[in-house]
C-alpha positions in Angstrom: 13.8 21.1 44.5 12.3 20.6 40.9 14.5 19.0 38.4 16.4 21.4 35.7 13.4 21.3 32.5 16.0 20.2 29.0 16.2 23.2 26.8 14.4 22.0 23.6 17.1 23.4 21.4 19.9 21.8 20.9 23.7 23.4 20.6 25.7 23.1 17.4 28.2 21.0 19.5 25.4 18.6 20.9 24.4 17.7 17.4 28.3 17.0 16.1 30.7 15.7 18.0 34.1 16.1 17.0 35.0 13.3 14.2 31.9 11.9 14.0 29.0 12.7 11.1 26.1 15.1 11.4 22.9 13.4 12.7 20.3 11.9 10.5 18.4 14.6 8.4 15.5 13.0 8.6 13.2 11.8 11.6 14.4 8.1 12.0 11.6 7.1 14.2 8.6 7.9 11.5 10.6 7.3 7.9 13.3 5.2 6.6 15.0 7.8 4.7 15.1 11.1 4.0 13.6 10.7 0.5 10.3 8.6 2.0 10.2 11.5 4.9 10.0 14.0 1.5 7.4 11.5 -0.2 5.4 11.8 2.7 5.5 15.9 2.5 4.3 15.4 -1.2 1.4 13.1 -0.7 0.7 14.9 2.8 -2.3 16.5 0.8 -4.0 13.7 -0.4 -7.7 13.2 1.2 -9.5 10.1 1.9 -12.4 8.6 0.7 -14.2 6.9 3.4 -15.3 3.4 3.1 -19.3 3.2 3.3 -20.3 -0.1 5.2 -22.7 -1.8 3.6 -25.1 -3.8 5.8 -26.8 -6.7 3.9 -29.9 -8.4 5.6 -29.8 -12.1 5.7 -32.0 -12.9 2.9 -30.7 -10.4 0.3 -28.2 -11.4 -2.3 -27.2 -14.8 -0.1 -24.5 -16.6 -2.9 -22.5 -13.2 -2.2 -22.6 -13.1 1.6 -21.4 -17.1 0.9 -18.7 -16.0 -1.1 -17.6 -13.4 1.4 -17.6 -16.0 4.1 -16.4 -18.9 1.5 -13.2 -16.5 1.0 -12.8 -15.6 4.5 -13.3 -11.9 3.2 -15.5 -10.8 6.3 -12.7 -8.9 7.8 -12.0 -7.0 4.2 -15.7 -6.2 4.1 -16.0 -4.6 7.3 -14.6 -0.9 7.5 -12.6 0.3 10.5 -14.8 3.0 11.9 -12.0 5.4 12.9 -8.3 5.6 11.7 -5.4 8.1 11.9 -4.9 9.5 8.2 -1.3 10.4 9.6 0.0 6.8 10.0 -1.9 5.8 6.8 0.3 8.6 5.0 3.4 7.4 6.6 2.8 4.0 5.9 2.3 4.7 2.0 5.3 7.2 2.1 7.6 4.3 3.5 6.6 1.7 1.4 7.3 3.8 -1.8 10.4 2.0 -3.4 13.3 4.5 -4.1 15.2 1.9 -6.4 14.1 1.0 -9.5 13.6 -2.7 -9.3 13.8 -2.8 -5.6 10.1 -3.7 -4.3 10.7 -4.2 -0.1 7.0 -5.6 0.9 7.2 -4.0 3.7 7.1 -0.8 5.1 8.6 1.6 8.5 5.4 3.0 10.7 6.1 4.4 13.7 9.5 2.3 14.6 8.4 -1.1 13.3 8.1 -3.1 10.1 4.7 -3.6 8.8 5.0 -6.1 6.1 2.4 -6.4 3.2 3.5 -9.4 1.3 1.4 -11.5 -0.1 1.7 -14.2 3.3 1.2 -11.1 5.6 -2.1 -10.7 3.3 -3.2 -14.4 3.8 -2.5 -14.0 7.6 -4.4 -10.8 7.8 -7.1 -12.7 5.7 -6.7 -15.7 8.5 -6.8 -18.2 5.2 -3.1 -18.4 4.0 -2.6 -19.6 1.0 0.2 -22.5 0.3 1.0 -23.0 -3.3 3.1 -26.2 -4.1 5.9 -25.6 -6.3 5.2 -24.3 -9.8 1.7 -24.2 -8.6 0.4 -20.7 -9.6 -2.7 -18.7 -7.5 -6.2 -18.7 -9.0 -5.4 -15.2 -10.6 -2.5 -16.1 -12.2 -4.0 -19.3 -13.5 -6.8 -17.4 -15.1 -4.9 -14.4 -16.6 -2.3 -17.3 -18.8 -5.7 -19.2 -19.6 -6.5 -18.5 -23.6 -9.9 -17.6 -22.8 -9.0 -15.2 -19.3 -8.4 -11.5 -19.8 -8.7 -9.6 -22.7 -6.5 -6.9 -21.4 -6.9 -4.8 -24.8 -10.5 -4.5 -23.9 -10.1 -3.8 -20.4 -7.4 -1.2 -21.6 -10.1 0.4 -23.8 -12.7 0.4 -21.0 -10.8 2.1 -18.7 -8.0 4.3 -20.0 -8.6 7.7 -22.0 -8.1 7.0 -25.5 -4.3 6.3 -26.8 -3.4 4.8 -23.4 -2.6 1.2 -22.0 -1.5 -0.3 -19.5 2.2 0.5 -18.0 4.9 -2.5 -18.8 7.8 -3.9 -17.4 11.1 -3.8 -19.7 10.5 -6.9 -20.8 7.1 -5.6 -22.4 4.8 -7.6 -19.9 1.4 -5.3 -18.5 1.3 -4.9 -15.3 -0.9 -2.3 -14.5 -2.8 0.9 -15.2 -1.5 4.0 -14.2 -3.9 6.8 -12.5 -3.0 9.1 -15.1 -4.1 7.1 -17.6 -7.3 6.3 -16.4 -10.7 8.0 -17.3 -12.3 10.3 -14.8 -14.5 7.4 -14.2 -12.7 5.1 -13.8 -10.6 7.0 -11.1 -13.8 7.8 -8.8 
């Protein structure tokens, strides 16, 4: 005798027991809230641009290929050659913060934690970087150098006229918004 097939509805009663809240409204196993299952509906039209691999012969443009390997960058360089635009979208929906001021480097992909701080980044890289206390990064230590970035000219380079960079409350740039860029600089 065949077992009894599950109905794939589900009674009002199955889905509230008496005293106890209503289910999740949201599907727990793909988003970590109902407002990152929402983001992902909103960005769920975005397209991709695929990554062109570029493949460099092993005379041409040699203090480059040594700086890729120098870096360690060999795995950034390399596109995947197939990947499921779903689980990208669900991994940019999740990491989306939904409290100002909250930034969780991490985000919820298909019932685990994918984290994207700046030591998953090093692993990933295979090169981790270990700073000593007070020590800052080579970016950092460029951008507070007098003679690092002229951020008023990179504003003007790349934003349409009579925008800047977005700041922090306490006035600091941090970075430039899409909408502020030139078509240009956007493709």
């Amino acid at each position: 005798m065949a077992p009894k097939k599950l109905s794939a509805k589900r009674s009002r009663r199955d889905s509230t027991a008496e005293g106890t809240s209503a289910a999740p409204e949201f599907d727990s196993h793909h988003f970590r809230s109902a407002e990152h299952q929402q983001r992902f509906k909103a960005i769920k039209g975005w397209s991709f641009h695929r990554e062109t691999r570029v493949q460099l012969k092993d005379d041409e443009y040699t203090d480059f290929q040594e700086e890729i390997a120098r870096r360690h960058w060999t795995s950034l360089v390399t596109p995947m050659a197939k990947f499921d635009p779903d689980i990208v979208l669900e991994f940019y929906a999740n990491a989306w913060p939904t409290e100002e001021g909250v930034q969780d480097m991490r985000s919820w992909v298909r019932g685990q934690w994918i984290p994207f701080d700046a030591d998953a980044l090093n692993q990933f890289l295979g090169d981790p970087l270990v700073l000593e206390e007070g020590q800052e990064c080579e970016f950092s230590q460029r951008r507070n150098r007098a003679d690092g970035f002229d951020e008023e000219a990179i504003a003007q380079l790349l934003c349409t006229p009579g925008q800047d960079f977005a700041r922090t409350a306490t006035g600091r740039r941090v970075r430039i918004m899409r909408t502020s860029m030139t078509t240009w600089t956007q493709m």
